[in-house]
Backbone as CSV, one residue per row, in Angstrom:
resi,resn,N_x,N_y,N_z,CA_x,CA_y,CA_z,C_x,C_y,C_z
1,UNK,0.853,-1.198,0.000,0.000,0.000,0.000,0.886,1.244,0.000
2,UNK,0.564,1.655,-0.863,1.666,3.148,-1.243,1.445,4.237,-0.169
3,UNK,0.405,4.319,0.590,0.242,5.406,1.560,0.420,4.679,3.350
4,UNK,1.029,3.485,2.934,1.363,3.129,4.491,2.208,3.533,5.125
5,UNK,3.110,4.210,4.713,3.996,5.144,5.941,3.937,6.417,5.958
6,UNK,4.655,6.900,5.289,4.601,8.759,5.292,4.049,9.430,4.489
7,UNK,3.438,10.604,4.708,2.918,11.334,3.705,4.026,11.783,3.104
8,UNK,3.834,11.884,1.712,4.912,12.464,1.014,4.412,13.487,0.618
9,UNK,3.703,14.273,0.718,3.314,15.688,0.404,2.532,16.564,2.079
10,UNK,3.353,17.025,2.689,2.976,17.866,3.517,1.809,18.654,3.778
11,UNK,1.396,18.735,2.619,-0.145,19.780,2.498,-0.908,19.103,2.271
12,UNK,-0.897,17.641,2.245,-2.132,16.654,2.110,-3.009,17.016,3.576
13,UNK,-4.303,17.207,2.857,-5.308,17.127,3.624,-5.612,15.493,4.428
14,UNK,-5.097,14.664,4.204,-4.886,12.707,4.711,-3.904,13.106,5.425
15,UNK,-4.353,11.851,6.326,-3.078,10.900,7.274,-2.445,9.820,6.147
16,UNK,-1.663,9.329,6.121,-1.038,7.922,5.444,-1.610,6.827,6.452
17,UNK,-1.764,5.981,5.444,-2.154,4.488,6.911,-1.673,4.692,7.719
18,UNK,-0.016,4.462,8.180,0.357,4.645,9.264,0.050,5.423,10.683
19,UNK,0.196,6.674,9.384,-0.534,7.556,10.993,-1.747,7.538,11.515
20,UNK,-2.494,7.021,10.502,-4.552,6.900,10.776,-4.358,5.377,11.829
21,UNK,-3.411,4.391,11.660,-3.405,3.320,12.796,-2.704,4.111,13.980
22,UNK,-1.531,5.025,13.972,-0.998,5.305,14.895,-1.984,6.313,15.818
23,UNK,-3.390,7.584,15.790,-3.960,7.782,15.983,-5.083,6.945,16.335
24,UNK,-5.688,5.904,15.353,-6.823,5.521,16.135,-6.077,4.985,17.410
25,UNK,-5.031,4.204,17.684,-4.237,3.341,18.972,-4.159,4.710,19.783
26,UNK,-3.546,5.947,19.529,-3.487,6.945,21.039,-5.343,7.113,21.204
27,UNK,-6.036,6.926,20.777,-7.762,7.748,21.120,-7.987,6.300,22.045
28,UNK,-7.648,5.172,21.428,-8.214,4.117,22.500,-7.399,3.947,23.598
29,UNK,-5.968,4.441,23.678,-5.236,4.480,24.990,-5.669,5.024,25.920
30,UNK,-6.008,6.474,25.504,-6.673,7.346,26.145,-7.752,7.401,26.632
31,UNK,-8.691,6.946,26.102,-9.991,7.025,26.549,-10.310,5.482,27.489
32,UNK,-9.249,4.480,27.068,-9.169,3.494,27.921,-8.301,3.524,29.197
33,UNK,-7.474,4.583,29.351,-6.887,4.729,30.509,-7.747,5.915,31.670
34,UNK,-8.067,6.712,30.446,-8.954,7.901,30.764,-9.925,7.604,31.219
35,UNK,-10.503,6.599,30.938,-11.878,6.218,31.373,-13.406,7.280,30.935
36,UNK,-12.755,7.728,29.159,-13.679,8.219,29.086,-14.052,8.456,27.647
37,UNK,-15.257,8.660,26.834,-15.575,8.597,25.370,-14.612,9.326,24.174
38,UNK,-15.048,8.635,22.880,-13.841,9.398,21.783,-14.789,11.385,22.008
39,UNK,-15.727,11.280,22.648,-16.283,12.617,22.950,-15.754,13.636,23.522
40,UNK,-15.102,13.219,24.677,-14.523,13.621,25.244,-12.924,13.964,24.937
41,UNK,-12.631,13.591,24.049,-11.220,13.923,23.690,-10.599,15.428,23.761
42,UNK,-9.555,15.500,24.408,-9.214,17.106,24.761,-8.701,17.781,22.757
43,UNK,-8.917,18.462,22.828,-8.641,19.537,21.404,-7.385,18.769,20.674
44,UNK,-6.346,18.495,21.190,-5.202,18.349,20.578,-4.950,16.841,19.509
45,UNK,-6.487,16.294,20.094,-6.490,14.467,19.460,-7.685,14.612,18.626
46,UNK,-8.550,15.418,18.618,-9.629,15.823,17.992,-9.439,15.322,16.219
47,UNK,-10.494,14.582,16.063,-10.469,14.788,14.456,-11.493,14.900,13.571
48,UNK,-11.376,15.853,12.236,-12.666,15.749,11.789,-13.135,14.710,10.982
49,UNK,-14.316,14.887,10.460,-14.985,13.962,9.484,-13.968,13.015,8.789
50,UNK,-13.423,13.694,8.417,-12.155,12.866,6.980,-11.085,12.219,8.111
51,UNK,-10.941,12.418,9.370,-10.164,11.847,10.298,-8.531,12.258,10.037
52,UNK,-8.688,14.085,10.047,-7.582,14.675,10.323,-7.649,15.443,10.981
53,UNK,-6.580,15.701,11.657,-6.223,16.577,12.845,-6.930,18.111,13.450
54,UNK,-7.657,18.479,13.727,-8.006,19.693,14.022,-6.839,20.625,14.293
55,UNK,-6.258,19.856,15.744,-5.237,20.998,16.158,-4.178,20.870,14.581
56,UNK,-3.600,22.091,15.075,-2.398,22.587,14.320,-1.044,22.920,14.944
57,UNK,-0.255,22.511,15.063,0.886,22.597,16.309,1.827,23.887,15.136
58,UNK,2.458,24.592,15.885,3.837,25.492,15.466,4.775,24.704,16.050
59,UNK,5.905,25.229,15.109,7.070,25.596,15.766,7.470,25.762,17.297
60,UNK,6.890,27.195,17.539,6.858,27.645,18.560,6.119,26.818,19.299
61,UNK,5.456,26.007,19.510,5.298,24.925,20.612,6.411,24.292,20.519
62,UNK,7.377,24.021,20.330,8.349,23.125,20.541,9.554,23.821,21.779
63,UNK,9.034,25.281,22.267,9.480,26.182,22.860,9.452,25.831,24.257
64,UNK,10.219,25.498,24.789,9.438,24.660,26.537,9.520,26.687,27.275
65,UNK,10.513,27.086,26.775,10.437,28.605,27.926,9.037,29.282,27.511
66,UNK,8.342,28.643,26.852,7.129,29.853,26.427,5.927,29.212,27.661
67,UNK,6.496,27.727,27.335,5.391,27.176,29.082,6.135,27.455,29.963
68,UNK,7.414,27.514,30.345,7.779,28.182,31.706,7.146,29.356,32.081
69,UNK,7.109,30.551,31.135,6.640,31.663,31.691,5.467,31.727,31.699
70,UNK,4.274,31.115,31.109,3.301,30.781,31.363,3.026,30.257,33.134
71,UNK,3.779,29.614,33.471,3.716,28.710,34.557,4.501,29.739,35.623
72,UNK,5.037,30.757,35.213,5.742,31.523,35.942,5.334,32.140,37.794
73,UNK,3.945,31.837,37.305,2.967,32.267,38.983,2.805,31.527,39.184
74,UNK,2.636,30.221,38.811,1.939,28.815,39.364,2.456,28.646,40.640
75,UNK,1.597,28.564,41.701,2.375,28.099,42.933,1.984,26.439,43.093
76,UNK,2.975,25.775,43.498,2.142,24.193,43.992,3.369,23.284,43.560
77,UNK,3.748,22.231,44.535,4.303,20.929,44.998,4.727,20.532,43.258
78,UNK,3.396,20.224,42.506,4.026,19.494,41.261,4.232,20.603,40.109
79,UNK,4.680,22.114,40.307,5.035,22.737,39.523,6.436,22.215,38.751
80,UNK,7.467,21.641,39.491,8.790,21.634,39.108,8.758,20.370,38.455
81,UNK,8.004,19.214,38.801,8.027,17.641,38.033,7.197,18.309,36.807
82,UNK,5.792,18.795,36.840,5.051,19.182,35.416,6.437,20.275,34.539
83,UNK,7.114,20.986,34.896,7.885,21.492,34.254,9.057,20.814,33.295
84,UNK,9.638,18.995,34.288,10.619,18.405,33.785,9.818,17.750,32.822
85,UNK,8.761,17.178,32.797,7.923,16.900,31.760,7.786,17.479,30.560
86,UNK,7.420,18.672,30.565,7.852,19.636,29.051,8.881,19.577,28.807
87,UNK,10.137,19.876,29.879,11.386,19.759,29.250,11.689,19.095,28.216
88,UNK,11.395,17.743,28.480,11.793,16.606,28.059,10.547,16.480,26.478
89,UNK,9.569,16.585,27.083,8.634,16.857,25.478,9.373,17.734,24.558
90,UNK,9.963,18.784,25.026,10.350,19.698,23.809,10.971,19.612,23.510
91,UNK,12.600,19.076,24.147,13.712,18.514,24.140,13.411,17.303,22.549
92,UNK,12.953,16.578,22.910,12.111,15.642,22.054,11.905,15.891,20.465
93,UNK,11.096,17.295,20.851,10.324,17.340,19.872,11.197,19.058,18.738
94,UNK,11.833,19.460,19.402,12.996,20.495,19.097,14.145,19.434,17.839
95,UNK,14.682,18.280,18.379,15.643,17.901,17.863,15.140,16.617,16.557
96,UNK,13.908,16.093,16.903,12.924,15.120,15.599,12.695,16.584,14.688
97,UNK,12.368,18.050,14.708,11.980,18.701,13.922,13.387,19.409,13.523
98,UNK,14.461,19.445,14.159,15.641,19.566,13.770,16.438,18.305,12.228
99,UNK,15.709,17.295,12.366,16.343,16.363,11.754,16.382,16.441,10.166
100,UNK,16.789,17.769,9.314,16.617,18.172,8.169,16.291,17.217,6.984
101,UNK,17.462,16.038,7.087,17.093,15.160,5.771,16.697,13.605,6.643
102,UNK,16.340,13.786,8.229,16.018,12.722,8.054,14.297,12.752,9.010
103,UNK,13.824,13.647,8.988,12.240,14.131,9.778,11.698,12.853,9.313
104,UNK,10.989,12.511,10.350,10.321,11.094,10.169,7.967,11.566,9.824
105,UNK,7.979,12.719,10.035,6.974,13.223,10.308,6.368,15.296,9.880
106,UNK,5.266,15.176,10.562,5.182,16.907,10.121,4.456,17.293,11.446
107,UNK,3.788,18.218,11.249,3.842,18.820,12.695,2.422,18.386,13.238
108,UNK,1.740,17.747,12.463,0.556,17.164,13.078,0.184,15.829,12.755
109,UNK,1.469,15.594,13.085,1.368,13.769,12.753,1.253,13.078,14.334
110,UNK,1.107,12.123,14.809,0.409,11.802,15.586,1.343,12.024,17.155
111,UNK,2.646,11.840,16.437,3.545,11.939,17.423,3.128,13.363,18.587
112,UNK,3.388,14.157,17.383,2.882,15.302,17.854,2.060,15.933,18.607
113,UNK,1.157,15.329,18.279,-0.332,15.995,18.679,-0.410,14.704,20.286
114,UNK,0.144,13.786,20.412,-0.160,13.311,21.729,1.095,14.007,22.522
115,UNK,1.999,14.428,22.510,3.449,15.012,23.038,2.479,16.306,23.247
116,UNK,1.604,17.415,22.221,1.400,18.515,22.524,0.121,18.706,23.523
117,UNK,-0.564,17.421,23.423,-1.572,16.958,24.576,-1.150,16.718,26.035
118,UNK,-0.285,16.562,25.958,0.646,15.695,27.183,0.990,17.430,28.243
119,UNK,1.767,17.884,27.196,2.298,19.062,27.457,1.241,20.032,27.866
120,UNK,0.506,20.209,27.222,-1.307,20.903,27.291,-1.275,20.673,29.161
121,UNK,-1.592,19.651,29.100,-2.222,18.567,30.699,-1.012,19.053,31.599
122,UNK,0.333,18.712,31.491,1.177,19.189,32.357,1.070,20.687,32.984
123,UNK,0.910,21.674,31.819,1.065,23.160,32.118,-0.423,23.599,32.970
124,UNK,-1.661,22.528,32.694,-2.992,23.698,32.814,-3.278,22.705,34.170
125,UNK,-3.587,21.396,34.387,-3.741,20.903,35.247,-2.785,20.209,36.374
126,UNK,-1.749,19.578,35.795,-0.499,19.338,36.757,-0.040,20.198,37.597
127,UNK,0.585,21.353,37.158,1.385,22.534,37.913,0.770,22.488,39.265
128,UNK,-0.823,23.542,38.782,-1.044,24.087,39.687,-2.468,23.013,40.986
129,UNK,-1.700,21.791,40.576,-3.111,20.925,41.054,-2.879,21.136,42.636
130,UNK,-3.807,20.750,43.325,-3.623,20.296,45.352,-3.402,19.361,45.016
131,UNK,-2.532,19.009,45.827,-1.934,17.803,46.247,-2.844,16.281,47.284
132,UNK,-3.518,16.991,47.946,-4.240,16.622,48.542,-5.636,16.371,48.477
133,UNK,-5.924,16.696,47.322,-7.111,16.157,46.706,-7.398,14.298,45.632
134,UNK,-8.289,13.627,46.035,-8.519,12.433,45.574,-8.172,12.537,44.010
135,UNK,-9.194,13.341,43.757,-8.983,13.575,42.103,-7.578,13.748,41.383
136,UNK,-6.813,14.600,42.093,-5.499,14.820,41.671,-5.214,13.019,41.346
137,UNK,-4.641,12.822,42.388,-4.692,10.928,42.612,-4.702,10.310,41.684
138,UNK,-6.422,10.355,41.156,-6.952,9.339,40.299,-6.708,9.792,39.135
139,UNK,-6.342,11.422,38.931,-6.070,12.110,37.663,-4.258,11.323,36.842
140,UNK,-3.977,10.936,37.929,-2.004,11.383,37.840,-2.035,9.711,37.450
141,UNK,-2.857,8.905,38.040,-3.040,7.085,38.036,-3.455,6.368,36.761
142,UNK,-4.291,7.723,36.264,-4.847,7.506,34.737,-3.879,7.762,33.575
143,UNK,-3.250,8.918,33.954,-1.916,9.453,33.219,-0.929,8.405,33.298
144,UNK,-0.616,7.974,34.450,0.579,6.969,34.417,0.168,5.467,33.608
145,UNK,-1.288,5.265,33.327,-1.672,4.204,32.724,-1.661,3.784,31.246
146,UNK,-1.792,5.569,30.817,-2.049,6.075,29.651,-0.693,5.670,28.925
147,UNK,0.315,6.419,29.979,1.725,6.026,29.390,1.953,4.600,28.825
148,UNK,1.932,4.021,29.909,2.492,2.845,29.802,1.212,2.032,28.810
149,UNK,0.370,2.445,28.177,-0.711,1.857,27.404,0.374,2.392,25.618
150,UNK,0.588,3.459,25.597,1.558,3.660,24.618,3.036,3.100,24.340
151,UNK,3.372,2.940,25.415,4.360,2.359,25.812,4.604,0.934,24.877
152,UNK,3.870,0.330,25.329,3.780,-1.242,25.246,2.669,-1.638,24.425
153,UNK,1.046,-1.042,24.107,0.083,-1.450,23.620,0.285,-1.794,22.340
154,UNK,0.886,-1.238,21.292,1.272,-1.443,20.075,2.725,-1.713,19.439
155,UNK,3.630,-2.682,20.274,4.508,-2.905,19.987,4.924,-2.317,18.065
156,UNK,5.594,-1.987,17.756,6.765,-1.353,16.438,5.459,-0.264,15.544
157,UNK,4.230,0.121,16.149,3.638,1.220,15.855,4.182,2.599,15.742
158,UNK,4.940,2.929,17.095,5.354,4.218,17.194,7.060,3.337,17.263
159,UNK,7.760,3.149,15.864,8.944,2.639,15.884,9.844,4.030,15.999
160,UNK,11.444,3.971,16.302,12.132,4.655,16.761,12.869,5.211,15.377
161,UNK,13.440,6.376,15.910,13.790,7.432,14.671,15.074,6.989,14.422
162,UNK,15.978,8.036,13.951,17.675,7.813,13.627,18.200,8.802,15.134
163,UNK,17.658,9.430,15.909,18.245,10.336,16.547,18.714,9.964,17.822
164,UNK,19.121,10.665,18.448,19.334,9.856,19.970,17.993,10.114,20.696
165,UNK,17.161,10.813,20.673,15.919,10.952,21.442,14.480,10.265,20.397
166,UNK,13.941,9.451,21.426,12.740,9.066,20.417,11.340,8.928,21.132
167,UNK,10.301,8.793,20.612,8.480,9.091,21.247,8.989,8.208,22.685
168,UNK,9.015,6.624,22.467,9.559,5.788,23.434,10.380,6.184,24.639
169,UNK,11.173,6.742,24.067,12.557,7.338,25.298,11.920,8.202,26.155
170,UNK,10.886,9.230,25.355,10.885,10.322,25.959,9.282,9.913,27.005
171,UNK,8.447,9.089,26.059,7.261,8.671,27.203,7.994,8.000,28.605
172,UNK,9.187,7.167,28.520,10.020,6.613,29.321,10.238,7.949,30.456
173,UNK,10.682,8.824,30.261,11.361,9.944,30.825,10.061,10.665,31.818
174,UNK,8.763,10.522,30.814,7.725,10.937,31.596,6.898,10.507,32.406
175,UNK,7.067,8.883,32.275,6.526,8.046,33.260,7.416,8.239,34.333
176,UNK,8.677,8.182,34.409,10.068,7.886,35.458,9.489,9.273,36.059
177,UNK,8.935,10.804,35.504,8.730,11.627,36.457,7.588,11.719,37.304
178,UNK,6.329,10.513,36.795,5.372,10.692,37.003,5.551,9.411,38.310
179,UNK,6.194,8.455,38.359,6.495,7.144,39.244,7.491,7.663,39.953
180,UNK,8.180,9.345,40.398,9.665,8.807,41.154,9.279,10.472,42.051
181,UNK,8.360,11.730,40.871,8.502,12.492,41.955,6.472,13.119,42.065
182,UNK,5.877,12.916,40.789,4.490,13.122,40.854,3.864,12.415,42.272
183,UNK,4.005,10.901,41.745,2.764,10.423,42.474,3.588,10.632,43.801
184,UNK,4.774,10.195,44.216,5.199,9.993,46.071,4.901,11.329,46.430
185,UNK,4.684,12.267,45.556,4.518,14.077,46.464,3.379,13.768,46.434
186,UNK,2.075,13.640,45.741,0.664,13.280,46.117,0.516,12.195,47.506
187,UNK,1.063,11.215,47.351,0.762,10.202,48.525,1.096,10.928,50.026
188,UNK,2.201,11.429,49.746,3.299,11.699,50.709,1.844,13.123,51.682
189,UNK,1.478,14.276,50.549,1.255,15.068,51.127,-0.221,14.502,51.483
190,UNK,-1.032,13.900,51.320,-2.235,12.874,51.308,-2.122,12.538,52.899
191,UNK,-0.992,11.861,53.199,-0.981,11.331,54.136,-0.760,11.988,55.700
192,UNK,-0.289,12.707,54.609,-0.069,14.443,56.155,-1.396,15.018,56.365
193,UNK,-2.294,15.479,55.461,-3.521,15.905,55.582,-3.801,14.905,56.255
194,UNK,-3.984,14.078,56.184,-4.848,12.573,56.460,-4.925,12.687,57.796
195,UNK,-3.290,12.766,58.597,-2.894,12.695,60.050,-3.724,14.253,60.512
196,UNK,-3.315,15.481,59.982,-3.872,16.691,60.068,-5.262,16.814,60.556
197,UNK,-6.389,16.295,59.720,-7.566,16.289,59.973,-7.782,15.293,61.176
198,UNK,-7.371,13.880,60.874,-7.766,13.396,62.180,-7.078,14.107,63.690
199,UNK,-6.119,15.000,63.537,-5.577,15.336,64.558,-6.774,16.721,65.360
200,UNK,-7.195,17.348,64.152,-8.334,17.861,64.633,-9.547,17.431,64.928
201,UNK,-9.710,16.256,64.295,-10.691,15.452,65.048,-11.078,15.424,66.239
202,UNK,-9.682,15.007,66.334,-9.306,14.628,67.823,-9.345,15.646,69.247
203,UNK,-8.918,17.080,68.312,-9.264,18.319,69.376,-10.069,18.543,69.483
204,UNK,-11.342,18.291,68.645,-12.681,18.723,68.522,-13.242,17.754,69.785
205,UNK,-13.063,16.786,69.496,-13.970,15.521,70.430,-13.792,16.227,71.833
206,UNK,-11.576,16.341,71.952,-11.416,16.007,73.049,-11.790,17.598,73.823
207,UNK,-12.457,18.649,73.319,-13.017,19.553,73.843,-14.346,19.442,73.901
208,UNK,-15.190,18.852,73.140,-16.178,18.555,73.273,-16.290,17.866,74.780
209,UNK,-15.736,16.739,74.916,-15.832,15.776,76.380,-15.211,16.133,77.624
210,UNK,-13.979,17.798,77.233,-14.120,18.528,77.946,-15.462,19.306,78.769
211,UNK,-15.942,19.842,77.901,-17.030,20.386,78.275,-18.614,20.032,79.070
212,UNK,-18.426,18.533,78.455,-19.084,17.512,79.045,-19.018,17.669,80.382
213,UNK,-17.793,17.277,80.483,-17.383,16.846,81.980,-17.545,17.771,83.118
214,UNK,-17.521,18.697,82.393,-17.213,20.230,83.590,-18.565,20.403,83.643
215,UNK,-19.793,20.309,82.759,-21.447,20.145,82.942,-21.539,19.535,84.073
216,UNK,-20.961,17.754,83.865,-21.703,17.021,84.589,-21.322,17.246,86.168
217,UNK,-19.725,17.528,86.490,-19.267,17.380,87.986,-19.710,19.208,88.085
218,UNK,-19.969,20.118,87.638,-20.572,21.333,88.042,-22.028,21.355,88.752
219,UNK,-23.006,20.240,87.747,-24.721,19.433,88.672,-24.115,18.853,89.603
220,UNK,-23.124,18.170,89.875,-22.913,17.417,90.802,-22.776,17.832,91.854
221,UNK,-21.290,19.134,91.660,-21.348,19.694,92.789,-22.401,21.034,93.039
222,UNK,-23.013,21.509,92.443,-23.998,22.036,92.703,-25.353,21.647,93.593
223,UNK,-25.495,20.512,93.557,-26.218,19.970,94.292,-25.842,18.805,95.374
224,UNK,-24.597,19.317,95.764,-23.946,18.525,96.837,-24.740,19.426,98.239
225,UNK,-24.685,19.282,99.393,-25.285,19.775,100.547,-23.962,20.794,100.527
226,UNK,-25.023,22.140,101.541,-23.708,23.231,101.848,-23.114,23.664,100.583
227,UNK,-23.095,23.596,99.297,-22.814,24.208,98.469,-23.775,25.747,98.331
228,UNK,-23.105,26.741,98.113,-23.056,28.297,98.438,-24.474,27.871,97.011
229,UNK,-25.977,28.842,97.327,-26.783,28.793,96.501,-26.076,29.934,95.379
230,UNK,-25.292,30.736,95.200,-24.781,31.282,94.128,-23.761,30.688,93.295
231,UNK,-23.979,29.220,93.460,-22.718,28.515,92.663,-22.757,28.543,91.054
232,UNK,-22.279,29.186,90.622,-21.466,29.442,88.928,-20.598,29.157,88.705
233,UNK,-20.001,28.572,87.562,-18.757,28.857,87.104,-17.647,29.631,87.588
234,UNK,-18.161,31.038,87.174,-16.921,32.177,87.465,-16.894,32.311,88.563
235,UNK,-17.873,32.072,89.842,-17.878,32.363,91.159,-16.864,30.950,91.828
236,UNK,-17.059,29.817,91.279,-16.257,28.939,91.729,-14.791,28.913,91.027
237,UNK,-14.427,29.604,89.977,-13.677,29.933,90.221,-12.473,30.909,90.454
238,UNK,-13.162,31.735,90.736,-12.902,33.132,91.517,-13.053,32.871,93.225
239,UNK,-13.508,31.652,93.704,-13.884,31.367,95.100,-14.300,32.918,95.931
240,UNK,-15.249,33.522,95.658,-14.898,34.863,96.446,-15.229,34.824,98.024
241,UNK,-15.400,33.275,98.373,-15.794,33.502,99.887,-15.537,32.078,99.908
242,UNK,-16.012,31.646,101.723,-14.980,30.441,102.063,-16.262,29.367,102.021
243,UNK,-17.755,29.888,101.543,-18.479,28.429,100.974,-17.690,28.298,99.669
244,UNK,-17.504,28.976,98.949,-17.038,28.387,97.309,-15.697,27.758,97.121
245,UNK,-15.174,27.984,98.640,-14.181,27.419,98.515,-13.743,25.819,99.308
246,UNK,-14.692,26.050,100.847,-14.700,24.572,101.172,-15.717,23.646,99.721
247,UNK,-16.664,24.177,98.826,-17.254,23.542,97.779,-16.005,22.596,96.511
248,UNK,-14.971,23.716,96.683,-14.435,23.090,95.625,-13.281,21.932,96.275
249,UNK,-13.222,21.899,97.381,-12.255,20.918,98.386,-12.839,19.730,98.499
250,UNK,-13.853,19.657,97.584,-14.510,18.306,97.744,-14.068,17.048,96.174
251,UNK,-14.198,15.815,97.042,-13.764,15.509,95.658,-14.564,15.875,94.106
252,UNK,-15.533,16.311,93.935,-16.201,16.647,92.258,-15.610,17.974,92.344
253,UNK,-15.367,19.176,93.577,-14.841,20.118,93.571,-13.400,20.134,92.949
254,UNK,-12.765,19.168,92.991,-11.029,19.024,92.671,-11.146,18.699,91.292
255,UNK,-12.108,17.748,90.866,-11.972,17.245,89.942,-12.345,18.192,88.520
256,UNK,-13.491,19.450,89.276,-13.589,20.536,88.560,-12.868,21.339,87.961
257,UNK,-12.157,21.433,89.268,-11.125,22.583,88.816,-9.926,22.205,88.391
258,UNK,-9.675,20.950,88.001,-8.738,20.557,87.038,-8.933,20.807,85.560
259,UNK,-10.404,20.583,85.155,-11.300,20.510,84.103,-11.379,22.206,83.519
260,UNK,-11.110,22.778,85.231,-11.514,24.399,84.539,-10.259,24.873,84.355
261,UNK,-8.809,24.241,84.575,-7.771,25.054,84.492,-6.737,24.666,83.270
262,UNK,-7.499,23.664,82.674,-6.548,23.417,80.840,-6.858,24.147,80.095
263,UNK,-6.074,24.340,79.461,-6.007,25.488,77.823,-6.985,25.522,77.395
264,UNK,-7.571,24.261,76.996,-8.874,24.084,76.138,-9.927,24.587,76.257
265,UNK,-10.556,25.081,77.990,-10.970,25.406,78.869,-11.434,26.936,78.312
């Protein structure tokens, strides 16, 4: 079949076989790792009727400093891993479009358009995600699935170039950032919240059963015999006379004013 590998005319409105198999395989990676319809496909995998590319990639995407400064305010944990990620995409994709007589591709051949998807996801949702949110999680679990679905799903589909950097190497490079510093900063900070909240839990209760307590031995001693009929709180403990004070010498009296003299209190 004469159109099974490369287009030989650049301005063809077609994919060549190749790339129409190498595309339909990234839409089912995706949406099978993604867990979600060819509907849903983000802009950059999009195709129309005739089953070519919508997006249009430049040059200038191959620019990783144009997403740095983009990302330049981003505050958040996975700013610096989503950043080595582009690196390495553009790195990639700088030196395959460098390859004068030996370019394996054009700028919206499939390679492309999943590298400029990738990159898309790193800059808008990675950077600036919480860490501590589930979704992040299940977002970063799907990504790492996705990879390794390209990776391996179509063995000599996405075959390797003449260069020293290739699609393979570089999905390699992005899984290794997504398995060594993405996900352990999600788990890691997950697990601190985790302790965090239950630790307030825990202050909540244990003031709550504070308060309890100082109710119940306050009826108690309130209605002990010889307790001063102006017994309050602030009067017991302010003792301003010597009923409020033989009152609190009793044992629910001691046990009060232990209750009334912690921080929590």
């Amino acid at each position: 079949m004469s159109n099974w590998g490369l287009r030989l005319n650049p301005f063809s409105k077609s994919y060549s076989q190749l790339e129409m198999d190498q595309m339909r395989y990234v839409h089912q990676a995706y949406c099978e790792a993604m867990e979600v319809s060819e509907e849903d496909l983000p802009t950059a995998l999009k195709m129309d009727d005739n089953f070519y590319p919508l997006h249009n990639p430049t040059i200038s995407d191959f620019d990783e400093n144009s997403y740095l400064r983009k990302m330049q305010d981003v505050v958040g944990l996975l700013r610096n891993p989503a950043e080595a990620i582009i690196s390495s995409i553009c790195a990639y994709q700088r030196e395959r479009y460098d390859r004068t007589f030996t370019f394996s591709g054009y700028l919206n051949d499939p390679r492309t358009l999943l590298l400029e998807e990738f990159k898309d996801w790193a800059m808008r949702t990675l950077a600036p995600a919480t860490c501590t949110t589930e979704s992040i999680l299940i977002e970063v679990r799907r990504r790492h699935s996705y990879v390794l679905r390209l990776q391996h799903g179509q063995q000599g589909l996405f075959h390797s170039g003449t260069g020293e950097r290739s699609l393979l190497g570089t999905l390699k490079d992005v899984r290794n950032v997504i398995e060594t510093r993405v996900l352990p900063t999600i788990e890691t900070e997950r697990a601190h919240s985790s302790a965090r909240e239950q630790l307030h839990t825990l202050e909540a209760r244990g003031t709550d059963g504070l308060m309890h307590g100082v109710q119940f031995l306050f009826y108690v001693l309130r209605n002990t015999p010889n307790t001063p009929a102006d017994c309050t709180i602030s009067n017991l403990q302010s003792q301003q006379h010597a009923g409020m004070k033989d009152a609190m010498g009793s044992k629910s009296g001691q046990m009060l004013e232990v209750l009334l003299t912690t921080p929590s209190f």
